[in-house]
N, C-alpha and C positions, 0 to 999 in steps of 0.2 A: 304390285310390288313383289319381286320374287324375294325368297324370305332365304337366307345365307345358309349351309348346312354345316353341319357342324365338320371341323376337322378331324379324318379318320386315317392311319396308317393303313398303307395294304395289309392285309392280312398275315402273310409272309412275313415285313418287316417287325410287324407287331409279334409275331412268335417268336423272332430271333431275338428280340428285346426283352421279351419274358424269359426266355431261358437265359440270356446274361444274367439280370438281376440276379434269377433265381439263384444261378452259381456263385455271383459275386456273396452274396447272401448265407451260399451254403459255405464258400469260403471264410466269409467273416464272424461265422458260426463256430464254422472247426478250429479255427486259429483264438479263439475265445475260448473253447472248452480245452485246448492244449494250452493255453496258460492259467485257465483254474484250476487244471490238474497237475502243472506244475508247481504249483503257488500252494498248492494243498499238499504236494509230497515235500515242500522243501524242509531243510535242505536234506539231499537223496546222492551228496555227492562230496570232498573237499570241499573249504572255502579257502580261499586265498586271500590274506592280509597283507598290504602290501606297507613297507617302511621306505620312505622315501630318501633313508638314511643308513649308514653301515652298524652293523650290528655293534652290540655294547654301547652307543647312546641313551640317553633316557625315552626317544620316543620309542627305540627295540625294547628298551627295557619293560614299557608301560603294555606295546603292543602284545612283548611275549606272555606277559602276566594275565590280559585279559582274555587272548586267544587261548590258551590252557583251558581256563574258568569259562571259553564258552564255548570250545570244545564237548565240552563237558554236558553243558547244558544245550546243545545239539544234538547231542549224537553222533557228530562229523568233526574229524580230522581239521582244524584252522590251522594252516601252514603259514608261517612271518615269510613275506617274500620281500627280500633287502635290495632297492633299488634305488641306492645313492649317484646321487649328482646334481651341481646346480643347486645350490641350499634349498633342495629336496624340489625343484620344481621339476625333475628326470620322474622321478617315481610318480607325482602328484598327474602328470600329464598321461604317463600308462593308463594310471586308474582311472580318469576323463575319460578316454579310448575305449575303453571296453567293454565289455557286455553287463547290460545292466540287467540282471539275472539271478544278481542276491551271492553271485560264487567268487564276487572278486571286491573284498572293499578294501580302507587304508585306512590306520590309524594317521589321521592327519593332524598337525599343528599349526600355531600359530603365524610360525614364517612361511609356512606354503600356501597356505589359506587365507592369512590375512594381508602380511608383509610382503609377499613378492608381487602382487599387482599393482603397487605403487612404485616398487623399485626397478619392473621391467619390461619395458617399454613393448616386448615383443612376445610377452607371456604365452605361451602356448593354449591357456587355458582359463576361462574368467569361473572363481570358485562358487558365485551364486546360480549360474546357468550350468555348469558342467557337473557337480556335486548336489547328491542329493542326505543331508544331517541324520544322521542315525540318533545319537547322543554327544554331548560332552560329557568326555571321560574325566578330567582332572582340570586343575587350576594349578599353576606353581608361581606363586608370588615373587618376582625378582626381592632382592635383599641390597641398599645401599651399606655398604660396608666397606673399611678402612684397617687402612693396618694397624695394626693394635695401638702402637706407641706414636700416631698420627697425634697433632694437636687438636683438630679437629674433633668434638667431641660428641657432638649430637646432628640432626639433620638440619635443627636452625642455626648449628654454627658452618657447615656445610655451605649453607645460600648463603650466609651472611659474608663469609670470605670469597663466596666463587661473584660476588656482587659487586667487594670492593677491590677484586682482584681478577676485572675479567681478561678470560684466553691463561688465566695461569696455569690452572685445574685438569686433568686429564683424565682418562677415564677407559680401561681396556673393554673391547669385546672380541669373541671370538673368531668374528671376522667379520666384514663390514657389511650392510644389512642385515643382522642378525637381531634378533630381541636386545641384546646387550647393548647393540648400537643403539637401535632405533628407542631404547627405553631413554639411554641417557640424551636423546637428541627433544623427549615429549619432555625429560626433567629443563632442560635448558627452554625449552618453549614455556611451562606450566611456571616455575620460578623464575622466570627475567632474567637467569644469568647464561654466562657465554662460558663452555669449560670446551674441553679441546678430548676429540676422539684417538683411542689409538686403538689400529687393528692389529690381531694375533694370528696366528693360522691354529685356533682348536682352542677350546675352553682351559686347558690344561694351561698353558702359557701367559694364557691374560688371568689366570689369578694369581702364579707366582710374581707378576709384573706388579703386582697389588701388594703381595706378602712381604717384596723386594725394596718395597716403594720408589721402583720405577713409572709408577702409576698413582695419583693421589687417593681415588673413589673409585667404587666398580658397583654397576648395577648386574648382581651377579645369581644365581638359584644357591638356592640349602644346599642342595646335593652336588653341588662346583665345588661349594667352599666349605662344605661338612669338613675334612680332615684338616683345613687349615684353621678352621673355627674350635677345634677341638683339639690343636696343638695351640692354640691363644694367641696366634699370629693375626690374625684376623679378629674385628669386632664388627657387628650389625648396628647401624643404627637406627632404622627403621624398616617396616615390611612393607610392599608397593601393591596391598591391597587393603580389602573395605575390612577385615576381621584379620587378627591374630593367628600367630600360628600356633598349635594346640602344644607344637613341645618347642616354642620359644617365648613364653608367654610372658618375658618382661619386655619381648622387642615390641615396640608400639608399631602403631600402622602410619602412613605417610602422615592421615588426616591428625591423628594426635599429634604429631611430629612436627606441626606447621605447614603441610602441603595438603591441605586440603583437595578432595577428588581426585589423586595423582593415583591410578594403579596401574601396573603394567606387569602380565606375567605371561611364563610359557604356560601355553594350555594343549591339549590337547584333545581330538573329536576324531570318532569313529563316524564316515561317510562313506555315501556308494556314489554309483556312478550316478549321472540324473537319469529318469525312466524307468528306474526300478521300482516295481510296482508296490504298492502302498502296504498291501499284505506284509512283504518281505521285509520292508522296513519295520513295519511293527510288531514283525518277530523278532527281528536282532534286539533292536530297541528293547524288547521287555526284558530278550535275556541277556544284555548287557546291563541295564539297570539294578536287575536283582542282582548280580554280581556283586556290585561297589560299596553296599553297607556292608559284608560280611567282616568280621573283626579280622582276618590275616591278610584282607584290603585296605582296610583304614590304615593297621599298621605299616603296609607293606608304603604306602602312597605318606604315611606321615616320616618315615626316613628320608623319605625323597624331600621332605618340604612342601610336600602335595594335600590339594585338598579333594576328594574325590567329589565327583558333581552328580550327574544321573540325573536326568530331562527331557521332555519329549522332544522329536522330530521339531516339532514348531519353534518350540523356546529355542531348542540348538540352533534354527535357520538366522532366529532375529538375534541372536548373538555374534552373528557369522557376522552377520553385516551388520555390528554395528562396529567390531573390531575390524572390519576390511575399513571402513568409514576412518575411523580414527587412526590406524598407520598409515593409509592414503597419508591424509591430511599431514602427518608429521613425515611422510620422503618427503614430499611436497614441498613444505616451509621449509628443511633444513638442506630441499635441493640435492635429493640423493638420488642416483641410478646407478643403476649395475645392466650391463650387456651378459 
């Protein structure tokens, strides 16, 4: 029986193979030690922040406050780069795009990260694949609130008349898919009753629609209605989160108020692109976090109606989606898109 020998390349081919590898090897060598030696100088250069919104908003507002303060604690120049359009889904879709390299992130919010993938059908961008959670930066608890001299007196007299009185009740936001919107559309799914939306073009106008009482209820932020809450034109009757706000602390929260589990708030999360390498994240991450206890942050965030947050990368991803989860589900049942 002849016995099989074994399989040998020519000689020839077998050297041309060894020096591929070799190179492919030396290349996957060199391209490894230039990103640990960029990842060890970072950052060595600007970073750019990007607002997916026009300046003087609260997320410019929030963005500029933190970029200063980690400026600071870089070493590097953080530039706000304002790229409004599309209820910030123009800016959110740049920072998708770009180079995940730690020099370009976006203070992101709730309508771009959580609320436009349920309201648009053509999204440019899905937030769990394309973004990668730095931290959450802030929480801002919506505010159900009525005009001062409304009959309506509390949030259980609120359900009690929007129940025996449905489609009467109305409700401004700043414009349609917006938190404003989508808040009062989780209160009409959460408490069984039916009230009637109305959209404005800009925060400004849907609270005078409130002050005016061309509007009955508005699920509206502290810092919308601060000046009309402090002229006593406007009254809070509860907060649409799990705790109190530290400088409203007779307004209860929904759950004392009879709505149990109902909260809905602008938030706001410092993300990069996805692919940015884990280092880079866990430098921003530390020094955004030491940021947010200092006391001219608390106060700076409790004017606002804010409550400052600071969490890891992890925590901030399973919060993403669980808020992408929950305003899905409320376009969804209340049948909302936007083109």
């Amino acid at each position: 029986m002849k016995t099989k020998q074994p399989f040998a390349l020519p000689s020839r081919q077998l050297s041309t193979l060894v020096r591929s590898l070799a190179a492919a090897l030396g290349l996957a060598s060199t391209l490894a030690a230039t990103q640990a030696a960029a990842q060890a100088t970072y950052p060595n250069r600007p970073i750019r922040m990007v607002v997916a919104f026009a300046a003087g908003g609260s997320t410019d507002v929030v963005a500029r406050v933190i970029g200063q303060k980690l400026s600071e604690g870089l070493g590097v120049p953080v530039v706000v780069d304002n790229r409004a359009g599309a209820n910030g889904t123009v800016g959110s879709e740049v920072v998708a795009k770009s180079a995940p390299d730690g020099y370009t992130i976006m203070m992101g919010e709730v309508g771009s990260l959580a609320m436009a993938p349920g309201l648009y059908p053509k999204l440019p961008y899905e937030p769990t694949r394309d973004f990668a959670p730095v931290t959450l930066v802030a929480r801002t608890p919506l505010l159900a609130t009525v005009k001062v001299d409304s009959p309506i007196k509390s949030l259980a007299e609120l359900i009690a008349y929007a129940k025996s009185h449905p489609g009467k009740l109305n409700f401004p936001s700043s414009g349609a898919g917006g938190p404003n919107h989508l808040a009062g559309e989780l209160f009409n799914l959460q408490a069984n009753v039916k009230t009637q939306h109305v959209a404005y073009k800009g925060g400004g106008p849907a609270v005078l629609s409130l002050a005016s009482g061309e509007t009955d209820f508005g699920l509206l932020s502290r810092v919308t209605i601060d000046s009309q809450l402090q002229s006593g034109r406007l009254k809070p009757l509860a907060v649409a989160s799990e705790q109190r706000l530290a400088n409203m602390p007779n307004t209860p929260t929904f759950a004392e108020a009879g709505l149990p589990g109902f909260t809905a708030e602008t938030w706001f999360m410092v993300v990069a692109p996805a692919g940015t390498p884990p280092p880079v994240i866990t430098r921003l991450n530390a020094e955004i976090v030491k940021i947010l206890p200092a006391p001219e942050m608390v106060d700076r965030f409790a004017s606002m109606g804010a409550i400052g947050v600071g969490n890891s990368p992890e925590v901030a991803g399973a919060f993403l989606k669980a808020e992408l989860a929950k305003w899905t589900r409320v376009s969804k049942a209340a049948s909302i898109t936007l083109d």
